[in-house]
N, C-alpha and C positions, 0 to 999 in steps of 0.2 A: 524670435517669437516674443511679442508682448506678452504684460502679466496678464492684461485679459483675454487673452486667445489659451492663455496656459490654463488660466481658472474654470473660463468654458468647456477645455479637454477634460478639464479634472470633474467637473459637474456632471458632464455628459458620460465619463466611465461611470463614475458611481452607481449616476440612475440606469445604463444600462447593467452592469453588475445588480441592482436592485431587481431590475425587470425581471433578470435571468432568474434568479433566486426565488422569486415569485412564482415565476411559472413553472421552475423546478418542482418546488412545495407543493403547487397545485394541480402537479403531474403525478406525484409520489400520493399525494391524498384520493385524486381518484384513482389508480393502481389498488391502494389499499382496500378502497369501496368495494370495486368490483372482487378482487380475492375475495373476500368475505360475503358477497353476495354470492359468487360460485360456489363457493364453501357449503353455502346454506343449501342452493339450490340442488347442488349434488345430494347432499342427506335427505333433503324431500323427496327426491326421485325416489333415492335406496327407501325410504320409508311407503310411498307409493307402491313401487315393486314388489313389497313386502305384503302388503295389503291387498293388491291384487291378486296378490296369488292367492292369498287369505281367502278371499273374496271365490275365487274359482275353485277353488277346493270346495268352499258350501254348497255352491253351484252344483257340483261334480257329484257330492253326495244325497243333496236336495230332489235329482231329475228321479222324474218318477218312472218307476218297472214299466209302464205301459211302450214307453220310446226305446227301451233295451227290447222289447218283445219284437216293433216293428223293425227295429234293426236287424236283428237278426235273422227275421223274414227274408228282409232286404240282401241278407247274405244267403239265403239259401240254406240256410241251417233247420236243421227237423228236430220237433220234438220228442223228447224222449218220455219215452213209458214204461218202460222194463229196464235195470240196470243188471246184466249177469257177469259176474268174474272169474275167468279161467283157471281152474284150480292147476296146484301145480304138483305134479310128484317130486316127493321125498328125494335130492340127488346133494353132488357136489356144488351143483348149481344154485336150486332154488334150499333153500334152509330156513326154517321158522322164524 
């Protein structure tokens, strides 16, 4: 082997050694983007989820008597007009 076929070898490891290390770097840096952007995006969800439910709860409380009324139609349910409670005698059972 000539010195210049050696010094070529030797050039030629370096800069691939360089390439590699490059692209290592610039493998390890997007890895790092993405974690941190799933990071974020996971807490926005969890904050969303939060929020909607938020959000459905007002909903929930907001609906007006009129749609409980036809629902309930809708189930066959009758209204009441008289409420009477069965009185109970005095025993071991029933007790004040």
């Amino acid at each position: 082997m000539t010195k210049e076929k050696f010094n070529k070898i030797w050039k030629l490891s370096i800069f691939i050694t360089v390439l590699l290390g490059g692209i290592y770097i610039f493998q390890i840096s997007n890895l790092t983007y993405y974690a941190c952007k799933l990071t974020s995006l996971k807490n926005q969800h969890e904050r969303l989820r939060e929020e909607n439910s938020f959000i459905r709860l007002e909903v929930s409380n907001k609906e007006p008597l009129f749609e409980l009324e036809k629902l309930a139609e809708d189930l066959n349910f009758e209204k009441i007009s008289q409420v009477q409670y069965i009185k109970a005698t005095k025993g071991p059972v029933a007790s004040k």
